[in-house]
Backbone of each chain as ProteinMPNN parsed JSONL, in Angstrom:
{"seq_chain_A": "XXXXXXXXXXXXXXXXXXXXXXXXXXXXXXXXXXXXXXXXXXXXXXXXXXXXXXXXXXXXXXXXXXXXXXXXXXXXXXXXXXXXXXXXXXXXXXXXXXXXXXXXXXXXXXXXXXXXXXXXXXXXXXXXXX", "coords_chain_A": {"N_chain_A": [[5.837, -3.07, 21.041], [5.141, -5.914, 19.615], [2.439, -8.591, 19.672], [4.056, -11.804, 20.622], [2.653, -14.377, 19.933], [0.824, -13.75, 19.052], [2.373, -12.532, 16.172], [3.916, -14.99, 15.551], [1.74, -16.608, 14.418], [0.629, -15.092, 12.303], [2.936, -15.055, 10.782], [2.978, -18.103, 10.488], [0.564, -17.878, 8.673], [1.053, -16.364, 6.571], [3.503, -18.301, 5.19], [2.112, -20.033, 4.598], [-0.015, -19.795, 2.256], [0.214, -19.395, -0.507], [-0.382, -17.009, -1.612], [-1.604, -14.357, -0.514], [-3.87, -11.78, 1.459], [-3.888, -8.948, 3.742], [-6.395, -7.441, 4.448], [-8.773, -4.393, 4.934], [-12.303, -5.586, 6.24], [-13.781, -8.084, 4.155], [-13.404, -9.756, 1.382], [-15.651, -9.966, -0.788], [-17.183, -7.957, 0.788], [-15.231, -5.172, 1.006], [-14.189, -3.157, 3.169], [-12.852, -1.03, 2.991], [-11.703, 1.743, 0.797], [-9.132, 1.112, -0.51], [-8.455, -1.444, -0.044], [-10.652, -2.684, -0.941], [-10.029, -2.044, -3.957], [-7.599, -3.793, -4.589], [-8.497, -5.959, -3.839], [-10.317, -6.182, -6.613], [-8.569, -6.056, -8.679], [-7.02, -8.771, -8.281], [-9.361, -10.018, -8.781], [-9.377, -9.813, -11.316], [-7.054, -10.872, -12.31], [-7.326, -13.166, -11.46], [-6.576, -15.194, -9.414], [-6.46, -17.565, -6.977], [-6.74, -16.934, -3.528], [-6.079, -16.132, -0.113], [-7.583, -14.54, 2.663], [-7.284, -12.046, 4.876], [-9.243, -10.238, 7.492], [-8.472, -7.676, 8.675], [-9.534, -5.397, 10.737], [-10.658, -6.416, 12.854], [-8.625, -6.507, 14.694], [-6.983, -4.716, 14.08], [-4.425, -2.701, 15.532], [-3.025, -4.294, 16.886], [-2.055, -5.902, 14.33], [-1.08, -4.195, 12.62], [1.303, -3.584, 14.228], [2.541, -6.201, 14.027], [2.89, -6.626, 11.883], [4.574, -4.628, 10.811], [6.928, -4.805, 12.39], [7.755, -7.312, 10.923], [7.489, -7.005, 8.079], [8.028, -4.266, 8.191], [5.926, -2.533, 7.355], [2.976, -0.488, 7.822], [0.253, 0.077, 7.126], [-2.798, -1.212, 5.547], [-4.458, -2.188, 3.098], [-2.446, -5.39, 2.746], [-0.412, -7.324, 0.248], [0.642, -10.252, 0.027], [3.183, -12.354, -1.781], [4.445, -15.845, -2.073], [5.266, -15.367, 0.666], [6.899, -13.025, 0.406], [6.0, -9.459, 0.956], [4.381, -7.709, -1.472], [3.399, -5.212, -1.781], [1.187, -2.336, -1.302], [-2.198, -0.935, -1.908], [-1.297, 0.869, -4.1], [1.218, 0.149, -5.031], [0.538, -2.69, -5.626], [-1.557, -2.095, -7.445], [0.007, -0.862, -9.355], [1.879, -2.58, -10.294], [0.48, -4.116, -11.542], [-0.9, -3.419, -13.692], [1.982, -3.127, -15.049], [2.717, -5.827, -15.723], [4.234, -6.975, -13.872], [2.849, -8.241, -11.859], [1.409, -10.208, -12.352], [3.576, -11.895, -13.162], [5.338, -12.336, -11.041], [2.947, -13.719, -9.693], [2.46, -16.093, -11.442], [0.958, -16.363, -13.342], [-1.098, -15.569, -16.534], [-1.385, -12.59, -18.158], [-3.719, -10.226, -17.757], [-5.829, -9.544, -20.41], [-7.29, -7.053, -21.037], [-5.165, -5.51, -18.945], [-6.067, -3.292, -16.33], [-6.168, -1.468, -13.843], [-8.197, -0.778, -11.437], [-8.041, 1.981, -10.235], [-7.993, 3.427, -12.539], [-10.114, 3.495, -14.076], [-12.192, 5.027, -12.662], [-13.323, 7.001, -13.688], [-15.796, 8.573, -13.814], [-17.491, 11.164, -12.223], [-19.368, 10.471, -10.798], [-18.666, 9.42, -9.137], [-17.683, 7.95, -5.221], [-15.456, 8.813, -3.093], [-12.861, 6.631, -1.86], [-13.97, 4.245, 0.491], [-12.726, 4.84, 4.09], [-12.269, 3.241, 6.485], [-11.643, 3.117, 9.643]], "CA_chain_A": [[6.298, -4.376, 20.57], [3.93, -6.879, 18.461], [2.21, -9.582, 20.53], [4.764, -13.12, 19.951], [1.62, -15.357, 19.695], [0.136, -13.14, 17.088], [2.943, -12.62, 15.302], [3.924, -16.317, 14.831], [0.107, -17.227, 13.632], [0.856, -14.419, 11.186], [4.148, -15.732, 10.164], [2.744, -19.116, 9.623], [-0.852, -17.611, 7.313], [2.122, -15.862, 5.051], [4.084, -18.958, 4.575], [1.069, -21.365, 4.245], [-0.7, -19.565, 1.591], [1.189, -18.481, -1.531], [-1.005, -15.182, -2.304], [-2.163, -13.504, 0.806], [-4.093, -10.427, 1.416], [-4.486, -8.875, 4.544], [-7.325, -6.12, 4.205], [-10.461, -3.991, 5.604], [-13.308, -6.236, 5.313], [-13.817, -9.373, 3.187], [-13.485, -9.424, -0.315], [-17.285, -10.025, -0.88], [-17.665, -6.656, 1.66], [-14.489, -4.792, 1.861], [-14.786, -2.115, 4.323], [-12.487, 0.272, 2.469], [-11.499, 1.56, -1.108], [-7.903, 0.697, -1.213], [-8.506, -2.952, 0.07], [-11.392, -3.259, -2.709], [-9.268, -1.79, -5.282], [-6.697, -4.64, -4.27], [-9.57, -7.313, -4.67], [-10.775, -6.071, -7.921], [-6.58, -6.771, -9.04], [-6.984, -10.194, -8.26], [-10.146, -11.0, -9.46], [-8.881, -9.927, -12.758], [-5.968, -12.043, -12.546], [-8.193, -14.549, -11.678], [-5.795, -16.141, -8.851], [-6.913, -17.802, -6.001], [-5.869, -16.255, -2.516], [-6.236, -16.414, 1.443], [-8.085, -13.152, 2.518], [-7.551, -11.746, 6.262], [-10.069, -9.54, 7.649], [-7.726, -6.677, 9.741], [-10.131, -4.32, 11.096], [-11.049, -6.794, 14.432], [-7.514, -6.929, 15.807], [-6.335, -3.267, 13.712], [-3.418, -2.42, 15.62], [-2.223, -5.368, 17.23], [-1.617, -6.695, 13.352], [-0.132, -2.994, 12.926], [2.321, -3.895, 15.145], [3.139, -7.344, 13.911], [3.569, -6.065, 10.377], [5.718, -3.377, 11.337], [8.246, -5.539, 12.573], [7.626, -8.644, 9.704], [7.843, -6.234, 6.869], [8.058, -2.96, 8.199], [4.734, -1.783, 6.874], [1.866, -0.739, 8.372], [-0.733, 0.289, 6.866], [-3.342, -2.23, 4.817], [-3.808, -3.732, 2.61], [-0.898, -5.774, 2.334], [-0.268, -8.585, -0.518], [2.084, -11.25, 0.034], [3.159, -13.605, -2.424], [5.124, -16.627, -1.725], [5.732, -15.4, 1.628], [7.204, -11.762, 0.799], [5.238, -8.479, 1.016], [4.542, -7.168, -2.663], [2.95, -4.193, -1.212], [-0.128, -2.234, -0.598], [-3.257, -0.674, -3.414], [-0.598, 1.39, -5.174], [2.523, -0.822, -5.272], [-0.164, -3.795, -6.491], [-1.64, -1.569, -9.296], [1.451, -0.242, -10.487], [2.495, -3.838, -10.825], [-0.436, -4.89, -12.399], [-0.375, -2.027, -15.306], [2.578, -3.191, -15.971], [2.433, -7.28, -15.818], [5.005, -7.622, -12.873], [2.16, -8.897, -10.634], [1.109, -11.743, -13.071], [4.655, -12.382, -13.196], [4.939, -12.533, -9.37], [1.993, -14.456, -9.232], [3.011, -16.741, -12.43], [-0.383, -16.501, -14.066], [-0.743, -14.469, -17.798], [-1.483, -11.164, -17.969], [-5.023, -10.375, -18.6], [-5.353, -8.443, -21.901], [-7.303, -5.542, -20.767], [-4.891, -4.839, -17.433], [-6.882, -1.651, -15.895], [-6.277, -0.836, -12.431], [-9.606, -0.006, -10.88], [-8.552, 3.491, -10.159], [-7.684, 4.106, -13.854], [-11.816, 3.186, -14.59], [-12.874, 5.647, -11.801], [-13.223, 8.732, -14.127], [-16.762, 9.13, -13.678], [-17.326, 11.642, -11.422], [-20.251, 10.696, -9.451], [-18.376, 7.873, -8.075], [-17.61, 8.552, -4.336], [-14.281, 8.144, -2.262], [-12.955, 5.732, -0.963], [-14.007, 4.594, 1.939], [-11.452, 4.327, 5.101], [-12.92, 3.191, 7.874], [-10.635, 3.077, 10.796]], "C_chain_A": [[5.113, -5.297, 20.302], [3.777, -8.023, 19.82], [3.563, -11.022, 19.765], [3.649, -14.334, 19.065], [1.293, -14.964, 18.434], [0.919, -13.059, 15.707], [3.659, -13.476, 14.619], [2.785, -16.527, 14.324], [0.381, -16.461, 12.559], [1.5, -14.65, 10.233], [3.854, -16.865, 9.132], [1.657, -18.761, 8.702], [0.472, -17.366, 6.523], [2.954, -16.953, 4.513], [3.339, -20.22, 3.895], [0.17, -20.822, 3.115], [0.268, -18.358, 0.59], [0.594, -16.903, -2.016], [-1.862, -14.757, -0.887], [-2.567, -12.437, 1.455], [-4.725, -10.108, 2.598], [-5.285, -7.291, 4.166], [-8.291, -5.616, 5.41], [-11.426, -4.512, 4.916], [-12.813, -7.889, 4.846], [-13.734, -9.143, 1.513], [-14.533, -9.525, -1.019], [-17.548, -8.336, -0.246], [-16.389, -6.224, 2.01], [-14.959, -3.498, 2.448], [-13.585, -0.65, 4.119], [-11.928, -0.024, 1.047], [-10.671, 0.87, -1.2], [-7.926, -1.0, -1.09], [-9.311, -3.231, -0.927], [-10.799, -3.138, -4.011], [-8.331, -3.384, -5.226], [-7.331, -5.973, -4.791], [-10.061, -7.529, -6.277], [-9.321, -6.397, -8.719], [-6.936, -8.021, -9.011], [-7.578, -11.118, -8.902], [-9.552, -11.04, -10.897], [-7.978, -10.758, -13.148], [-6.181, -13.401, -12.787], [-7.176, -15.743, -10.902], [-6.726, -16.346, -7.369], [-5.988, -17.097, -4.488], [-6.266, -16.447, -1.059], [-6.717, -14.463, 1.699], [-8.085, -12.748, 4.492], [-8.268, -10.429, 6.506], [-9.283, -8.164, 9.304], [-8.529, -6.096, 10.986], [-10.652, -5.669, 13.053], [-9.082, -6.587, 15.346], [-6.274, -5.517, 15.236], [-4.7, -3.302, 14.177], [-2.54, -3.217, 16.274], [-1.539, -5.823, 15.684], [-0.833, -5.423, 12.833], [0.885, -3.331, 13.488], [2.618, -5.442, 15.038], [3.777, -7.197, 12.316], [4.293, -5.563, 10.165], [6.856, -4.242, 11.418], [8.263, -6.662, 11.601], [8.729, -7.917, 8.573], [7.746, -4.86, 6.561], [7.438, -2.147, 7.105], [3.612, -2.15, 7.586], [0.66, -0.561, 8.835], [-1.489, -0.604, 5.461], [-4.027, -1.29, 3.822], [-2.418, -3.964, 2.371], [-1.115, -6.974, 1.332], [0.425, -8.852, -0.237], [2.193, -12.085, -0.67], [4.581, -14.426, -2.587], [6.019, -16.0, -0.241], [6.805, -13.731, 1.771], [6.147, -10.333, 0.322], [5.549, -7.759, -0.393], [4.182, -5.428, -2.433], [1.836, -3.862, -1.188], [-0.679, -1.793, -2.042], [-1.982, -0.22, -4.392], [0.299, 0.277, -5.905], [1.236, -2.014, -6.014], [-0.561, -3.182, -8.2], [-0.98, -1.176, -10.142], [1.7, -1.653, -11.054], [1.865, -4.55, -11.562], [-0.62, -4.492, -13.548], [0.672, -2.783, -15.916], [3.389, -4.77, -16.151], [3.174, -7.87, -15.198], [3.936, -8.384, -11.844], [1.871, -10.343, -11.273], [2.445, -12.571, -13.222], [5.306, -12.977, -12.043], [4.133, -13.794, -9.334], [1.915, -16.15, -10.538], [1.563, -17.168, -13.453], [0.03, -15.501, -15.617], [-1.111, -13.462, -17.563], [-2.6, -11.117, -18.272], [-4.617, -9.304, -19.756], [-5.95, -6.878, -21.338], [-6.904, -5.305, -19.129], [-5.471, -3.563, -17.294], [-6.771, -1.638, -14.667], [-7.517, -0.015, -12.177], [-9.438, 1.842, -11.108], [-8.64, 4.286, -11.223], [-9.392, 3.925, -13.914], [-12.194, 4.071, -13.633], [-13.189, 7.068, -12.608], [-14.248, 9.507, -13.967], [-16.867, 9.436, -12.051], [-18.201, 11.722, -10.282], [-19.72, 9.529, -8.646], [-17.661, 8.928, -6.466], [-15.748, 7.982, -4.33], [-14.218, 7.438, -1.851], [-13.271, 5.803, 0.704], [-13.014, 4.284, 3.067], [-12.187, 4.309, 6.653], [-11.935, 2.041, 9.039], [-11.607, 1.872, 12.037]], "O_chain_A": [[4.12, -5.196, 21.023], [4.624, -8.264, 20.68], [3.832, -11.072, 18.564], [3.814, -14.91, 17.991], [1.371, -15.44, 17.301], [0.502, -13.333, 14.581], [4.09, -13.25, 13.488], [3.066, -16.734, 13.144], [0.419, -17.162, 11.548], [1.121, -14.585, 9.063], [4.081, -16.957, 7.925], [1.754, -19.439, 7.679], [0.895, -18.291, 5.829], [3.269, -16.774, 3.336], [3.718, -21.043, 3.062], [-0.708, -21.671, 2.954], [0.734, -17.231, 0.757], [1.145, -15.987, -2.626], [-2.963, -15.259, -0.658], [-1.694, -11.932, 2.161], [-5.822, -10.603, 2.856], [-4.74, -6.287, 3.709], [-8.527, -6.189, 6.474], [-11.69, -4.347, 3.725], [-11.829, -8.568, 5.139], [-14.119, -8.221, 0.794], [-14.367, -9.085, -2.157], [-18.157, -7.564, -0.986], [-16.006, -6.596, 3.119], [-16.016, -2.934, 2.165], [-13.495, 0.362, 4.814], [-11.732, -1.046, 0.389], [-10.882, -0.152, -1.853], [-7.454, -1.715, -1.974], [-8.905, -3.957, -1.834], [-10.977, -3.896, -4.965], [-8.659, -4.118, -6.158], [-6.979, -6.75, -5.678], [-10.158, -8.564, -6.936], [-9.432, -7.332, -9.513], [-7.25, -8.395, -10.141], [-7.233, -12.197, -9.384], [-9.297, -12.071, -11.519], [-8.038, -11.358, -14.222], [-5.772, -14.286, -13.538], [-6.94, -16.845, -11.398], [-7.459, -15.511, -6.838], [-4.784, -16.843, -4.497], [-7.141, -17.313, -1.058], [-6.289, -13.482, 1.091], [-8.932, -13.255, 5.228], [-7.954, -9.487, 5.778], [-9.635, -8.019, 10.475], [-8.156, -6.339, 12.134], [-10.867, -5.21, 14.175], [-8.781, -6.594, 16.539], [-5.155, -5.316, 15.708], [-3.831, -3.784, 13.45], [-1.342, -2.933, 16.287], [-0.356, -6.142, 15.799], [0.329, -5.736, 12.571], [1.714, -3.301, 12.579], [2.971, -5.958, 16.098], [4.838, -7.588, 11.829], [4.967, -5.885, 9.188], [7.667, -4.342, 10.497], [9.453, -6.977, 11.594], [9.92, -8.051, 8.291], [7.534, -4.287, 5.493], [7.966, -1.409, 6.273], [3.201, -3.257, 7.933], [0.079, -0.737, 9.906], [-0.84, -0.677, 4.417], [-4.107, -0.062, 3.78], [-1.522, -3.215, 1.984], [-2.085, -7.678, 1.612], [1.319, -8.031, -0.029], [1.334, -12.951, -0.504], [5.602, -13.932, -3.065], [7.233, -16.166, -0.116], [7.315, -13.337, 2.82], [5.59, -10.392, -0.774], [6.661, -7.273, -0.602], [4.833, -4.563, -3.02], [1.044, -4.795, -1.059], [-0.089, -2.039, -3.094], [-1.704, -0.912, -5.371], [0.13, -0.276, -6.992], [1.25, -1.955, -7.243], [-0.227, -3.467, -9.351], [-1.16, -1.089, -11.356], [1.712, -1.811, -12.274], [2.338, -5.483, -12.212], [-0.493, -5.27, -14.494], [0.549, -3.153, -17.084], [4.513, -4.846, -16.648], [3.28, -9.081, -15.392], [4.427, -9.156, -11.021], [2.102, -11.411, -10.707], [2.406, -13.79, -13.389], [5.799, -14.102, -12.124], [4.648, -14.848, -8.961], [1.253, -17.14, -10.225], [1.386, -18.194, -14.111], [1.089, -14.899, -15.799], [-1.234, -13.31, -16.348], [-2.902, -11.925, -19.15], [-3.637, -8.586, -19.954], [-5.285, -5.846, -21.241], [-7.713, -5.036, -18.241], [-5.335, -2.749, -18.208], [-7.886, -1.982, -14.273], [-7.778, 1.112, -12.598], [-10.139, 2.657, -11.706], [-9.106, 5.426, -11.227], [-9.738, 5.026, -13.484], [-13.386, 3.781, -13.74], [-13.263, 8.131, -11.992], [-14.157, 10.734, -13.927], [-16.61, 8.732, -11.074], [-18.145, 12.435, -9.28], [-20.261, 8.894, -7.74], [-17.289, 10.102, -6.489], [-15.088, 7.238, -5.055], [-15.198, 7.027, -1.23], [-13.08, 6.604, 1.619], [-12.398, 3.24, 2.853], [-12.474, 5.128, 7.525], [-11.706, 0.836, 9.137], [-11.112, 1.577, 13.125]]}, "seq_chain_B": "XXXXXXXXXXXXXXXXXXXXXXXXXXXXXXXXXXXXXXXXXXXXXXXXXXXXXXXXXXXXXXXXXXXXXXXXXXXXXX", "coords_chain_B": {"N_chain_B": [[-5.957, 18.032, 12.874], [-5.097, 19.341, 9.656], [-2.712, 18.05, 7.37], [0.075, 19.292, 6.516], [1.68, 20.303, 3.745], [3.94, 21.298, 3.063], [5.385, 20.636, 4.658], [5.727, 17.414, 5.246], [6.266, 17.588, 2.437], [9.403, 18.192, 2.996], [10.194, 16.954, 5.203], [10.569, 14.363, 3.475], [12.141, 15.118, 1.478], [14.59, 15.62, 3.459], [14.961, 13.477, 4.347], [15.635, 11.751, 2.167], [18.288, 13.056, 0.337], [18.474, 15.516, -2.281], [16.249, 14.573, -3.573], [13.52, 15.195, -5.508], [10.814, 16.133, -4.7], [7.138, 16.111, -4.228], [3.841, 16.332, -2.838], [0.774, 16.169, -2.8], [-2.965, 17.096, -2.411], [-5.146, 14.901, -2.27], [-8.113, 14.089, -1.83], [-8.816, 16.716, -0.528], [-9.627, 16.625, 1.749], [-6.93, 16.635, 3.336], [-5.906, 14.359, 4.42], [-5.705, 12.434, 3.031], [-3.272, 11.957, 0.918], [-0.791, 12.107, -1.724], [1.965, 11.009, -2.711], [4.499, 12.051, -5.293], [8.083, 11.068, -5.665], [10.977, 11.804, -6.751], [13.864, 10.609, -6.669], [17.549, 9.523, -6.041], [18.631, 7.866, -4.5], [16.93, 5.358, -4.56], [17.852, 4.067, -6.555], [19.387, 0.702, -7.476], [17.541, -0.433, -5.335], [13.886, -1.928, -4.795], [10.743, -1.502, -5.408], [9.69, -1.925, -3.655], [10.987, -1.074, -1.288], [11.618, 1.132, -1.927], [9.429, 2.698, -1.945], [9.102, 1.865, 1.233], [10.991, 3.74, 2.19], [9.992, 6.459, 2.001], [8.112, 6.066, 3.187], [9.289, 5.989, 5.854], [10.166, 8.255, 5.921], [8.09, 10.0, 6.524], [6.826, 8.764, 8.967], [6.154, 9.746, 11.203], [4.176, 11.516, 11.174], [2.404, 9.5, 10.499], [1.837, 8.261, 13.064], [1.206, 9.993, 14.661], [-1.149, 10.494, 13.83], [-1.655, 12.338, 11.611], [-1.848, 11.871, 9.097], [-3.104, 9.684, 7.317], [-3.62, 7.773, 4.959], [-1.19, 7.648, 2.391], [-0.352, 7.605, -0.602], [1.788, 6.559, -2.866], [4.184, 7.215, -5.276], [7.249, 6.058, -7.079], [10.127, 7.077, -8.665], [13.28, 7.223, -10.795], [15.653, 9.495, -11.129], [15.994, 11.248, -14.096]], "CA_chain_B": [[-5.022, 18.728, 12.815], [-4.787, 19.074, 8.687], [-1.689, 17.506, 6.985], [0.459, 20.289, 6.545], [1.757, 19.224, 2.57], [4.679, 21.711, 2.749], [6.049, 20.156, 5.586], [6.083, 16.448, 4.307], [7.724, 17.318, 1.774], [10.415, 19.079, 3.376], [10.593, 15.9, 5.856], [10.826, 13.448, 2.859], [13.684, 16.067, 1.115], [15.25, 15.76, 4.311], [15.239, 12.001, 4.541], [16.73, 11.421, 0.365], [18.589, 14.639, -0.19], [18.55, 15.586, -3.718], [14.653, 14.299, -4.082], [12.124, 16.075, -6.357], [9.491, 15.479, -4.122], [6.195, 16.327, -4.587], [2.895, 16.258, -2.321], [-0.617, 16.595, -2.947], [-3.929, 16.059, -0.964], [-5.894, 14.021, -3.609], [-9.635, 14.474, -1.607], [-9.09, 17.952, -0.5], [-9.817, 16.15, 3.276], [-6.142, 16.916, 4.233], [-5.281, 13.24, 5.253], [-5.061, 11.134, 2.016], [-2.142, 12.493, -0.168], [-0.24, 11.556, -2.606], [3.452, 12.049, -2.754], [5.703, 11.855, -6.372], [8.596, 10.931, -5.22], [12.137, 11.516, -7.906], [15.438, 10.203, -5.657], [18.776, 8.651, -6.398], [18.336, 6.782, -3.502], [16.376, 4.636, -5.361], [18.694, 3.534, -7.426], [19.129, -0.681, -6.92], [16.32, -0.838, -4.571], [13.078, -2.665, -4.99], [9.881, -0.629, -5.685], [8.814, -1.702, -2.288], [11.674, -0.968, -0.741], [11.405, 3.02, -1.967], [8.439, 3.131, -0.974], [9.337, 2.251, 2.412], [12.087, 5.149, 2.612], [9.091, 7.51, 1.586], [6.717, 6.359, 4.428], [9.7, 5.969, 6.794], [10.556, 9.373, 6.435], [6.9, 10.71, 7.436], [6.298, 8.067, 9.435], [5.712, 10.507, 12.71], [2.965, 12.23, 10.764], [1.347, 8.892, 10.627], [1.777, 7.7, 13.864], [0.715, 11.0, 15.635], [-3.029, 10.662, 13.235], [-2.598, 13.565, 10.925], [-2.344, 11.188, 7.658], [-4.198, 8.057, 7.428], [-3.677, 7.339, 4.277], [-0.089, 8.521, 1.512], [-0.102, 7.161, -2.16], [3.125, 6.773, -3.022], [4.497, 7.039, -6.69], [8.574, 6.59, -7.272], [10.842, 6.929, -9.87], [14.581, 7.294, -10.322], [15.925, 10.774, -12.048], [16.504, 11.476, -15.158]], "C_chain_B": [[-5.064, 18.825, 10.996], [-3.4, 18.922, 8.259], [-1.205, 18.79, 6.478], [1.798, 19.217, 5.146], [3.885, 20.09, 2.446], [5.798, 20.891, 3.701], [6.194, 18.518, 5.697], [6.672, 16.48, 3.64], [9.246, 17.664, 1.893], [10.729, 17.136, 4.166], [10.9, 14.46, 4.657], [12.392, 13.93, 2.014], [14.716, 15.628, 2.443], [15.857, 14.291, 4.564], [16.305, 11.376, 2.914], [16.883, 12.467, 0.144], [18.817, 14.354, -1.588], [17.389, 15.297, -4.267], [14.082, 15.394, -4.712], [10.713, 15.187, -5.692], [8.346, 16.527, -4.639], [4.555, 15.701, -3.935], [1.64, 16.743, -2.213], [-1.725, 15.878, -2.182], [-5.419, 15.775, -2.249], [-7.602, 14.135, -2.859], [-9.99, 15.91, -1.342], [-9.384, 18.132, 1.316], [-8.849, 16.813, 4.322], [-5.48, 15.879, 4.395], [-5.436, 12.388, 4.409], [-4.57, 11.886, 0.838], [-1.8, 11.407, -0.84], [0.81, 12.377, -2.959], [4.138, 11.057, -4.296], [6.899, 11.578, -5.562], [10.191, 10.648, -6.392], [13.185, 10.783, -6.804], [16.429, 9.278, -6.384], [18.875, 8.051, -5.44], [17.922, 5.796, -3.586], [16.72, 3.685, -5.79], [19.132, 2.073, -7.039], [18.31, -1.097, -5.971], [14.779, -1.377, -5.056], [11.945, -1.47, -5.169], [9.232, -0.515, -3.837], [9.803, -1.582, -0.844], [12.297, 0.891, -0.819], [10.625, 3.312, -1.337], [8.287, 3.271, 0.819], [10.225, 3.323, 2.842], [11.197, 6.173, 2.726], [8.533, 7.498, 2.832], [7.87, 6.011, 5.486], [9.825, 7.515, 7.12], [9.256, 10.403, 6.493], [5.862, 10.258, 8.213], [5.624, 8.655, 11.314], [4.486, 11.114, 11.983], [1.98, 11.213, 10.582], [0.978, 8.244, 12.17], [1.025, 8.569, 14.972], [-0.99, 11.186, 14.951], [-3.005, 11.854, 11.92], [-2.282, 12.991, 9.341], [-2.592, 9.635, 7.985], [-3.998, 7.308, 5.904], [-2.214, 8.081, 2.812], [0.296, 7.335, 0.262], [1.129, 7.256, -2.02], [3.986, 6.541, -4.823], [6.123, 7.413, -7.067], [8.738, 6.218, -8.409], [12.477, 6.825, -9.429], [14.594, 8.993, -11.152], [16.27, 10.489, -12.707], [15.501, 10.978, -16.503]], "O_chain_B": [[-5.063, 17.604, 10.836], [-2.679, 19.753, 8.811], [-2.072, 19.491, 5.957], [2.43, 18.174, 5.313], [4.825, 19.519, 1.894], [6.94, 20.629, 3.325], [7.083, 18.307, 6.522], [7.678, 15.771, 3.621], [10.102, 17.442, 1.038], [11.41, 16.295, 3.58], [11.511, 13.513, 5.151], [13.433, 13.275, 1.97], [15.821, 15.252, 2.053], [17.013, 14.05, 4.911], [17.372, 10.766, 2.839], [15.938, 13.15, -0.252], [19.23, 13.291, -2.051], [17.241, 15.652, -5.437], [14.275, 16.536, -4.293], [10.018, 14.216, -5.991], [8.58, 17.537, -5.304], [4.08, 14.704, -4.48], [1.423, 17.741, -1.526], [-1.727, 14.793, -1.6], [-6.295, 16.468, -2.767], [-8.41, 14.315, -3.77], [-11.056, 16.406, -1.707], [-9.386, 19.162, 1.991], [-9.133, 17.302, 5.415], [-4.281, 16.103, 4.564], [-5.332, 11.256, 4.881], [-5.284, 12.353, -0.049], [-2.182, 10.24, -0.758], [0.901, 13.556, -3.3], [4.234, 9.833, -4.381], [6.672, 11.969, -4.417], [10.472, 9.515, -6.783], [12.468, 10.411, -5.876], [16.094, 8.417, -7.197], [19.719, 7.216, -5.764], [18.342, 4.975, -2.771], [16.226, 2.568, -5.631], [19.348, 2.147, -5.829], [18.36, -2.303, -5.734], [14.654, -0.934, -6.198], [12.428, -0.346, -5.032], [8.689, 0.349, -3.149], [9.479, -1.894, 0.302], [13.039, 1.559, -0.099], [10.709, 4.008, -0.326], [7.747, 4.139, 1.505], [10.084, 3.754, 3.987], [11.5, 6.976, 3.609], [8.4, 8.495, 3.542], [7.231, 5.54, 6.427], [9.652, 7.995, 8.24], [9.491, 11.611, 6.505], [4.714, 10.678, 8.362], [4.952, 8.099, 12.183], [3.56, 11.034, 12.79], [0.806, 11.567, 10.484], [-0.141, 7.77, 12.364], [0.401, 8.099, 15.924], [-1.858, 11.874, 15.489], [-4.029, 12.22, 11.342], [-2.512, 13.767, 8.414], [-2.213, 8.803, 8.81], [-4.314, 6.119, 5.869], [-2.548, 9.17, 2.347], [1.11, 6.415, 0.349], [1.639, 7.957, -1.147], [4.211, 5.402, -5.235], [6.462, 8.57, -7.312], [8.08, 5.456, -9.119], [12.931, 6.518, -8.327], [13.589, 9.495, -11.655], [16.99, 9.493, -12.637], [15.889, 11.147, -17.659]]}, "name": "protein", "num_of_chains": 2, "seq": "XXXXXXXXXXXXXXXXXXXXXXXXXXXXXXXXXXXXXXXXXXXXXXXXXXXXXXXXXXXXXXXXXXXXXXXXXXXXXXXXXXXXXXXXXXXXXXXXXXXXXXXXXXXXXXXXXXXXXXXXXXXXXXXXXXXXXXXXXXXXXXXXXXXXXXXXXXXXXXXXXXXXXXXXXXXXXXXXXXXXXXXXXXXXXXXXXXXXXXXXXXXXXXXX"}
């Protein structure tokens, strides 16, 4: 069961900040692929956002997510207070201009989901650092 | 332990009967897949609300460590 404390402070970041991304890392330094992929989405959008840094408090916020929005594994986006979802669910939505729609911004013209640009093959894996 | 891909998909079949599932291990690691996912289950639900049926129903394979990481890509049939 999720700490109460933690999971009200949580409650209130998601309702106090209309675009909300909890990740690995910072968005300057994330600390894994799928959370950078997630950042690189945004910037393109070009929306402003609230950025939580998971990896100090891992599975306590595991276990507050779980029960929120029964998910619980990061990144998570939230916008206006409900969970859009994690790298995939964002890039799917961004391909196909539900996230700008979500997020009420335009669409950029060249939408590309990071992982679609990954073709070259000396690029590495992501990283997942637990 | 490596993610055992036959057996995911059997546990996601098992969870939306009638699925055209489909599970692959996208590094070759074992522990970051990527599951297709066809179902009529689907059907009036939210994208992120499939997706949770997907990772509910191999949600012991994440909780016990042997995936860390499951793409998830739905559709409806047909």
């Amino acid at each position: 069961m999720a700490d109460p404390e933690l999971k009200s402070k949580v409650e209130e970041l998601i309702q106090a900040n209309p675009v909300l991304l909890f990740m690995k890392g910072t968005p300057d330094m994330p600390r894994c692929g799928f959370s950078m992929r997630v950042v690189q989405v945004l910037d393109q959008v070009d929306v402003d956002y609230g950025a939580i840094d998971v990896l100090p408090a891992l599975q306590p916020l595991r276990e507050v997510t779980a029960e929120i929005s029964d998910w619980q594994t990061f990144p998570q986006l939230y916008v206006n207070g409900e969970l859009l979802g994690g790298c995939d669910l964002v890039e799917e939505m961004f391909e196909s201009g539900e996230l700008a729609q979500a997020l009420g911004v335009e669409q950029p013209e060249s939408a590309q989901a990071p992982q679609a640009q990954q073709s070259a093959p000396q690029q590495s894996p992501p990283l997942q650092i637990e | 332990m490596p993610a055992d891909l036959a057996e995911l998909e059997g546990m996601i079949e098992a969870a939306l009967p009638g699925a055209e599932v489909e599970v692959i291990d996208e590094t070759g690691t074992g522990d970051h897949l990527r599951a297709t996912v066809s179902a009529p289950q689907f059907d009036g639900l939210s994208r992120i609300d499939q997706h949770r049926l997907v990772k509910a129903a191999v949600k012991e394979r994440f909780d016990d460590g042997t995936i860390h990481a499951l793409s998830v890509k739905t559709s409806l049939p047909g």
